[in-house]
C-alpha positions as CSV (number, residue, x, y, z in Angstrom):
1,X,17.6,-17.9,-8.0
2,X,13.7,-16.8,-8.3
3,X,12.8,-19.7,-5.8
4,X,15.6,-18.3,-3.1
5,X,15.1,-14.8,-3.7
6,X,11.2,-15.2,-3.2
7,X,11.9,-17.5,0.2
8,X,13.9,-14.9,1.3
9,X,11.6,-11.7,0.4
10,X,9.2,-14.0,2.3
11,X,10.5,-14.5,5.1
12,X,11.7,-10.8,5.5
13,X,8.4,-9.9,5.3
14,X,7.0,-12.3,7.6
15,X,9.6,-10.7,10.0
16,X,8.4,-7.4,9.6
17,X,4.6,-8.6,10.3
18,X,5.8,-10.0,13.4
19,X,8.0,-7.1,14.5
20,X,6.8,-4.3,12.8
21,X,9.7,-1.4,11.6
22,X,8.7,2.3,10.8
23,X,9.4,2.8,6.9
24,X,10.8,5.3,4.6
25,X,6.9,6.5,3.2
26,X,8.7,9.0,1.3
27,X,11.5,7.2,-0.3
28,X,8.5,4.2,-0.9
29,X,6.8,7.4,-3.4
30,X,9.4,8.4,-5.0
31,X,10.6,4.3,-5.2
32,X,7.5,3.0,-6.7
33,X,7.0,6.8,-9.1
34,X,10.1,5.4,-11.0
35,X,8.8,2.0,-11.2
36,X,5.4,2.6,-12.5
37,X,7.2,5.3,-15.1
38,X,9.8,2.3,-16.3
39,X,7.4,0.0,-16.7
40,X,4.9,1.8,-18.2
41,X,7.1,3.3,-20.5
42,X,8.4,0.1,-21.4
43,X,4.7,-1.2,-21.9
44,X,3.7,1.7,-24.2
45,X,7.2,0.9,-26.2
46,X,5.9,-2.7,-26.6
47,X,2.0,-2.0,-27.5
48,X,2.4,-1.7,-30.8
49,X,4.5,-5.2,-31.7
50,X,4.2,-7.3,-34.3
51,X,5.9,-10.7,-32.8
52,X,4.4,-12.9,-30.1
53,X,7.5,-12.3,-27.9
54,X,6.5,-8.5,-27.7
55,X,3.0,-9.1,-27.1
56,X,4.0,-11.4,-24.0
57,X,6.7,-9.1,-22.8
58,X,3.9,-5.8,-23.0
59,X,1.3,-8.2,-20.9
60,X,3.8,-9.1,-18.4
61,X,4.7,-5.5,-17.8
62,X,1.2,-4.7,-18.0
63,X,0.3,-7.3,-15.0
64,X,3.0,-6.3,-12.9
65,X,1.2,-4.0,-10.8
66,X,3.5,-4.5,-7.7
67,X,4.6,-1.3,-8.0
68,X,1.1,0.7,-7.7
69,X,1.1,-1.2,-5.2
70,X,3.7,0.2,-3.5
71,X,2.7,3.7,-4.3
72,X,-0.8,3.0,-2.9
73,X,0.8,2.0,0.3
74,X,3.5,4.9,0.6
75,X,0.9,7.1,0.2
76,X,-1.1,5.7,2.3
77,X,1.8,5.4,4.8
78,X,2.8,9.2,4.6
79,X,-0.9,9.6,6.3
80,X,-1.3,7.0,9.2
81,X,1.6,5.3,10.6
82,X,0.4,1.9,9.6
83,X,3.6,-0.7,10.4
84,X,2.8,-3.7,9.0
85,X,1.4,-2.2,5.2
86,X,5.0,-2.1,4.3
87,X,5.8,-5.7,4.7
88,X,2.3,-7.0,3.7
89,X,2.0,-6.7,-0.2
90,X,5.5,-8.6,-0.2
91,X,4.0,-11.9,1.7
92,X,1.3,-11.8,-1.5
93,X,3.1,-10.9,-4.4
94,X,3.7,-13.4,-6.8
């Protein structure tokens, strides 16, 4: 399911490169707001574990910066109209 789901965010995005689509800037803020909120939230919960489990769950929130990376480029798209910054961070992630 990973493997399919990350061929088809790829080739999405490669799409989008290609043919470049105007995007939702604003819906991208308030997208990625909630994301960086859950997962840090979660992280914080997680900090202070005791078993190795927790520890690799808090680091593997912590790593997953995909979504201020999304917020860096909604903001960034709510100034310039940039096309192709909306598909890009999805042909490098992961």
């Amino acid at each position: 399911m990973l493997i399919g789901g990350s061929v088809n965010i790829t080739y999405e995005a490669v799409g989008r490169i290609l043919e470049p689509q105007h995007s939702n800037a604003e819906g991208m803020v308030l997208f990625a707001i909630i994301g960086v909120a859950v997962n840090g939230y979660a992280a914080r919960k997680l900090s202070s574990g005791k078993t190795r489990n927790k520890w690799v769950v808090f680091w593997h929130l912590l790593e997953d910066i995909g979504w201020g990376g999304v917020l860096v480029v909604a903001i960034v798209l709510l100034f310039k109209d940039i096309h192709y910054l909306d598909p890009a961070p999805s042909t490098w992630r992961k």
